[in-house]
N, C-alpha and C positions, 0 to 999 in steps of 0.2 A: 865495225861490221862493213863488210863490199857487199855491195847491190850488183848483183850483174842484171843486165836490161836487155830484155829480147826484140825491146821496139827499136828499130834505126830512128835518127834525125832525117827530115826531110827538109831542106835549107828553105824551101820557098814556104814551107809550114811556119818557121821560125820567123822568116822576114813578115811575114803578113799578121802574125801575133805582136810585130813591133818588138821583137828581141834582137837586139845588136849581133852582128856578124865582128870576126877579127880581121874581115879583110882579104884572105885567104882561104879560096874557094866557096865563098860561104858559109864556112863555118861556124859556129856560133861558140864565141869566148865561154867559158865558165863562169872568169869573172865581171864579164859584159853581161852574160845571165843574170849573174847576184846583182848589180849593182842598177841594175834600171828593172828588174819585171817585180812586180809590183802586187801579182795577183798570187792568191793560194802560199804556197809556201816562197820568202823574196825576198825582201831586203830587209826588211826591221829585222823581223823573228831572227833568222840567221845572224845576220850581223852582228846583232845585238847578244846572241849566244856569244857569238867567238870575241868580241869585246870582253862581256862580263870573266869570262874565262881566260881573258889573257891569252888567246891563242890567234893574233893578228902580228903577223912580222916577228911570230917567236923562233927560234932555232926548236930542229925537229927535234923529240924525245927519243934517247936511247929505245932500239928497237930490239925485241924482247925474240926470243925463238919463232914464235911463231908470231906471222904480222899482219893477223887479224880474224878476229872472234864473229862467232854467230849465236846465235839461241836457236838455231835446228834441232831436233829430238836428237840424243844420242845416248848410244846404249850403254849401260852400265857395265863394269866391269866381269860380276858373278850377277846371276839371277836376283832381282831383286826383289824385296817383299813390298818396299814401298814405293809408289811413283808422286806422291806430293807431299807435303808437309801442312799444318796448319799451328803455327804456336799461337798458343794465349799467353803473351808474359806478362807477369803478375810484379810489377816492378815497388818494391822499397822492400819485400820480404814476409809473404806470408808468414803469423804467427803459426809455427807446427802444432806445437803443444795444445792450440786450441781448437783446431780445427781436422788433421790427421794423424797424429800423434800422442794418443793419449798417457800419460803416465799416473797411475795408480802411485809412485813413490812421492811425487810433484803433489799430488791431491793431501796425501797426509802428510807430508813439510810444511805445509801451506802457512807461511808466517815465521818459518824459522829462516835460519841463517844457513848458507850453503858453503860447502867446508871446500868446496872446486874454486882449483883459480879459474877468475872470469879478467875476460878484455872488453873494456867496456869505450864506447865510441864517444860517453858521454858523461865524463869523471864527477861531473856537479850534481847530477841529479841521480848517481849511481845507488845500491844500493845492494846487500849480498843477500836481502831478503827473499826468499822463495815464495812466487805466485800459483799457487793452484789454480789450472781452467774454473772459469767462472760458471763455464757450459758443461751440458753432461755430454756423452758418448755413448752409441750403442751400435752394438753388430747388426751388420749390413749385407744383403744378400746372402746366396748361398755361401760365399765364399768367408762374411762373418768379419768381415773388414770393421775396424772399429771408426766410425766419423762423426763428427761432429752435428749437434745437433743447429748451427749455424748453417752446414751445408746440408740443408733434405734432399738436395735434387742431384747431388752428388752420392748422398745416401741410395739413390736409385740407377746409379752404373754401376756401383762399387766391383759387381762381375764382369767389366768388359774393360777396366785399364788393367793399369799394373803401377802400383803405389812404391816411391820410394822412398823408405825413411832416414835416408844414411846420407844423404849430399854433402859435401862439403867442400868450400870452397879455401879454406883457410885465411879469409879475411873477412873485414867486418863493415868496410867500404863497400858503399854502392857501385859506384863507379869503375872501382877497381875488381868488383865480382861480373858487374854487368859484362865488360870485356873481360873476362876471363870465360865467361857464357858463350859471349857470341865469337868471339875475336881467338878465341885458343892460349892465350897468354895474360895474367892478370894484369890490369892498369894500362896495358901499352896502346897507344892511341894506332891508328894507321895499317889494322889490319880487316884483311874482308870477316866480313859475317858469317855463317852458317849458312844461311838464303842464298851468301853469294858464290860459296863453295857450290852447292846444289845446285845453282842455274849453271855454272861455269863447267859439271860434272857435266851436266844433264841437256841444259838446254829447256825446250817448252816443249810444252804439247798439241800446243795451238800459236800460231804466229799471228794471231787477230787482238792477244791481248797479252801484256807482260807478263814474262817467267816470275818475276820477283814483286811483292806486291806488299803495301804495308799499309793497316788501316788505322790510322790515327783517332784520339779521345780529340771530341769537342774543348776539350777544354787545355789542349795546345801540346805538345810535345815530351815525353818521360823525363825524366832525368839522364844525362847525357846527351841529349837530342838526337840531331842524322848519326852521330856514330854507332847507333842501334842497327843501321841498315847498310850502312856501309859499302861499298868496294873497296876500300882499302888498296892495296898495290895493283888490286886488279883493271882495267878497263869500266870505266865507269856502264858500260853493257849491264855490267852484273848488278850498281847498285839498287834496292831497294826504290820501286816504283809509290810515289805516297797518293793513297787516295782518300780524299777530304774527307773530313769529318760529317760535312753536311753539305746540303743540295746546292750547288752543283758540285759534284763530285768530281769530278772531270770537267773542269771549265772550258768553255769554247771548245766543244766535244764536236758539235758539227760547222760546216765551214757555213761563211756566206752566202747567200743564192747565188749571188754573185763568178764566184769562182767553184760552187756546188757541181757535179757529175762529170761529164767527159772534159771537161775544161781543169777542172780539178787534177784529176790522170793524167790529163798531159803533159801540166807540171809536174807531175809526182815523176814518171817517165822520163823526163827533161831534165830534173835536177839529179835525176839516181845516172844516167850518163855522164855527165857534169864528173859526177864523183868518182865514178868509175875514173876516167881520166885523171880528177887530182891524185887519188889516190896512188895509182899506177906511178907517178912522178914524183909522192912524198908519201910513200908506203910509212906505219907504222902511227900514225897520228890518230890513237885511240879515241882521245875527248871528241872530236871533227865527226868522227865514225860513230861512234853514240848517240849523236847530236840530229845527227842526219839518219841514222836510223831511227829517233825514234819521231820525227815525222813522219817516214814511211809506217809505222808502227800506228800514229792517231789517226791518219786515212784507216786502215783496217779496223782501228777500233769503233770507227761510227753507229756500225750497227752492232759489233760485239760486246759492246761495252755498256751501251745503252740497252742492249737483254738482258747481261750479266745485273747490272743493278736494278731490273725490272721487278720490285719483290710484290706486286699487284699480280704477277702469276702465279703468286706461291698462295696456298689454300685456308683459309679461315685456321682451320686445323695448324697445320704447320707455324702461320706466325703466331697463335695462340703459345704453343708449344715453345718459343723463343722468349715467351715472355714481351711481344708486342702491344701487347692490351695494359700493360702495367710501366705505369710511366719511370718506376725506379730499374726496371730492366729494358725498357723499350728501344735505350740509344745501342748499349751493347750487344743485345741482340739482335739489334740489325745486322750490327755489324759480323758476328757470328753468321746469322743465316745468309748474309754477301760472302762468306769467305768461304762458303759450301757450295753455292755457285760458283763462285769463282775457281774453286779445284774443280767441279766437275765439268769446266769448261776448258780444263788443261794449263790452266798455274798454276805451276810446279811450285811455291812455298807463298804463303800466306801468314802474315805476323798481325795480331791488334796487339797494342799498347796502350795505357791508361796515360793522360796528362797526370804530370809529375812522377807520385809515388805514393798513392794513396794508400799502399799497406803499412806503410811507415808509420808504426803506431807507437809512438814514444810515448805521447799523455793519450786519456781519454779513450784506455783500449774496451771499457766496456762500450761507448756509444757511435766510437768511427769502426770497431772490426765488424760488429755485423752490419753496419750501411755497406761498405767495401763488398762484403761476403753475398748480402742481399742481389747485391748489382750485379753480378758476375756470375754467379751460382745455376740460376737457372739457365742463362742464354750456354754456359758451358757443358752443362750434363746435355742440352738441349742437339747441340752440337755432335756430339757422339751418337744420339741416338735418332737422330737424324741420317746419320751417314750411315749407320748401320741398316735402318731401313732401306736404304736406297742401293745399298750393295756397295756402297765406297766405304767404308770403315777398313775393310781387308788390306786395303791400297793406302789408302790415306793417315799419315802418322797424324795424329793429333797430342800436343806436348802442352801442361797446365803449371806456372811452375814461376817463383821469383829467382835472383840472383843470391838472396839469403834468409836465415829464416829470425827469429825473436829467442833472445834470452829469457828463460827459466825464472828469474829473479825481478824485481820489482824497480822502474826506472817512478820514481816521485815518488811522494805521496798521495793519500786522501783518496777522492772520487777521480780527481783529474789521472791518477797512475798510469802507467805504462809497461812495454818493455822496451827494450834495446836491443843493437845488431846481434845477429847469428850468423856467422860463417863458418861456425864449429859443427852444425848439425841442423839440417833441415829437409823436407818433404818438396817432391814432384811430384806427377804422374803424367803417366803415356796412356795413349790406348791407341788401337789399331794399326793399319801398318806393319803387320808380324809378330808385335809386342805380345806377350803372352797375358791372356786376360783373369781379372777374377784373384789376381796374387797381390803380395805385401812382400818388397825385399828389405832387407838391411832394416838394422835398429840403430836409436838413439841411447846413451847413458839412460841410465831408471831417474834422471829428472829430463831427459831431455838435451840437454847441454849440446853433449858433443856427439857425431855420428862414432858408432862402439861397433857396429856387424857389418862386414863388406860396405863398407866404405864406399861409395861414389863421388867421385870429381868429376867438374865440369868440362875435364878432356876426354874422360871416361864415357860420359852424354854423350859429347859427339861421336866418339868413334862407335859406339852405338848406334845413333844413327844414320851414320856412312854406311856400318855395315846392313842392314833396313834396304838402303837404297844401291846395295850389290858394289860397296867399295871398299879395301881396306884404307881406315884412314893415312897408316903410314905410304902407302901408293899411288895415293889421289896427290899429283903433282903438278906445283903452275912455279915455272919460274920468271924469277923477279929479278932483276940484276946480275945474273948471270949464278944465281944460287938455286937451289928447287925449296920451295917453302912447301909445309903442309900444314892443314888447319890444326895439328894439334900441337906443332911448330917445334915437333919433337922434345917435349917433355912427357912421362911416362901416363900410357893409355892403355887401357883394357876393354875391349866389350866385354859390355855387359850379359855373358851368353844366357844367365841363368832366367832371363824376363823376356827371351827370343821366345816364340813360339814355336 
């Protein structure tokens, strides 16, 4: 990112703050700047960036077409329906069959043997026995959606997403479905996100607080870690912003009294000069641009940031409704009702994540799926209908969804059973944002198994929701090495028109 600065230097301002001059005219070095001022933004913090990063006395980085990125609003291609995003990802693999996917053929096998080849991720504890939901189902809303008696509060949007039962990833790997979600290619490490496609299309809405935002589980990072949030080839600008799990959220949010109000600005003014000049002389050094942006970025966020997480404004009502009162939902829905402020204060995409993969239910699917299901259920129905009240639902995609779903058939025996991987057939939903409400697309086989009616893949989702936010995905172009990459890195996509609005 270039800072251009409307303040000039005043030399005798400089000399009398004790900032070193080069000698020449008065002037004041940059790197006389860094290396002796001491206050606000100076010598550790920076230093200590471009150390950790390797980017002291490195040769400049191949420069790219364009040589250099902002997060200024910018307009989408076509009209678009959505202007933010909010994912819930549900990382190890919702079981479908138990929770939106009901199969009446599944209920009466229940105990027999299943005559389908299965790939199983877990050859020792496999077995071809068929599990029937242990839970019942009943039609939901006007629309008659059939869900799971695990999720009641999902039972109470069923008219305002759009359920889909046809996913498929064609692998049984986390890892490798994960990126293939976010990243547009299965397994492959080193690509941007989704989030980062969208900040990089889009830009923010507000320059007070980051485009790309990720709200992490207390209980430490998903499976795969940062590569959930990624930039990938792009400018580190774009990747995934993480906000702590717990208080402080933003650490060292406000500066010292010290260096606190006009004192503060003047460094901030003083080093965005600085850069202007390196820049001009070593254009193209994105990591340095990022870096330095986004201290310009936590001066703005002092007071936006600190309202944005102020949920003592929000109404007995409202956090009730999050499931704040209830200690099994109380951590997730906070974090939901932060990610509702935080789109309505103009972040463009919003991700929570659970630590580890708690849908991951290989043993013990009667007493881990509904604690999992319990935690997340309320703060997510909560989330929609929240937004809906407030008038942002229309705008705002909101996406509920793992990388895969549970095999049909029975992983152990006994009490402790289980299932195992699904990348043959599994359940998402959307709502808002364009998505067309109140519907159920695509089916699974009559046990579940594999996705059998219109089909969706995870290149499919995105170009989906490119188009949501007025892009075709094959035209949304950042080149990398002198190639034009796209996030679906041209392997075969569709939108999804039938679940547009």
């Amino acid at each position: 990112m270039t800072f251009h600065s409307t303040n000039s230097i005043d030399p005798s301002e400089s000399a009398a703050c004790g900032c070193p001059t080069n000698g020449i005219d008065g002037v004041v070095g940059r790197r006389g700047f860094l290396a002796q001022n001491a206050m606000g933004i100076g010598t550790v913090a920076l230093a200590s960036l471009l150390r950790d990063q390797q980017l002291l006395a490195k040769p400049l980085k191949p420069i790219d077409e364009r040589k250099s990125f902002t997060l200024e609003a910018k307009a989408p291609a076509a009209e678009p329906r959505a202007k933010a995003m909010i994912s819930l990802f549900m990382h190890g693999g919702p079981s479908h069959v138990d929770l939106t996917d009901p199969k009446p053929e599944l209920q009466r096998m229940d105990g027999k043997d299943y005559s389908g080849d299965v790939q199983y991720s877990f050859v020792n504890r496999a077995s071809k026995t068929l599990l029937g939901s242990p839970w019942s189902f009943a039609k939901c809303g006007e629309a008659g959606t059939e869900i799971s008696e695990l999720m009641p509060h999902l039972r109470t949007i069923v008219d305002d997403i759009a359920l889909v039962r046809s996913m498929h990833t064609g692998h049984n790997g986390h890892e490798v479905s994960i990126r293939y979600f976010h990243g547009g290619i299965p397994a492959v490490l080193g690509r941007p996100t989704l989030g980062a496609w969208l900040t990089y299309a889009l830009g923010c809405e507000t320059q007070n607080l980051p485009a790309y935002m990720v709200l992490v589980d207390p209980g430490g990072h998903p499976v795969d870690g940062v590569t959930n949030w990624s930039n990938g080839f792009m400018p580190p600008l774009f990747q995934g912003t993480v906000l702590r799990a717990q208080e402080p959220r933003i650490p060292n949010l406000n500066p010292p009294s010290l260096v606190a109000g006009s004192l503060q600005q003047r460094n901030l003014s003083f080093l965005r000069a600085l850069n202007d000049q390196h820049l001009a002389q070593h254009p193209g050094e994105a990591d340095l641009e990022a870096r330095i942006a986004s201290y310009e970025l936590a001066a703005r966020m002092q007071i936006a940031a600190t309202d944005a997480l102020d949920l003592s404004q929000e109404t007995e009502a409202t956090q009730k409704m999050y499931g704040l009162d209830d200690p099994e939902t109380r951590e997730y829905g906070t974090r939901c009702l932060i990610a509702r402020r935080l789109v309505e204060r103009g972040v463009r995409f919003v991700q929570l994540f659970l630590a580890g993969q708690p849908w991951d239910n290989h043993q013990n699917l009667k007493g881990a799926l509904p604690s999992i299901a319990k935690r997340t259920d309320r703060p997510a129905a909560a989330l929609v209908m929240d937004l809906k009240q407030r008038g942002l639902l229309d705008t705002t995609l909101v996406h509920w969804g793992g990388e895969i779903g549970r095999l049909p058939v029975t992983e152990g025996e006994g009490d402790q059973k289980g299932r195992d991987h699904n990348g043959q057939g599994f359940s998402i939903w959307m709502a808002g944002g364009g998505v067309k409400p109140g519907m159920v697309y695509g089916e699974t086989d009559e046990v579940g198994h594999r996705a059998a009616v219109n089909v969706v893949t995870p290149n499919d989702y995105q170009a989906t929701v490119l188009k949501l936010f007025g892009f075709e995905h094959d035209k949304l172009v950042y080149r990398h090495n002198g190639q034009e990459q796209i996030l679906t890195a041209g392997r075969p996509a569709r939108v999804v028109e039938d679940i547009l609005a």
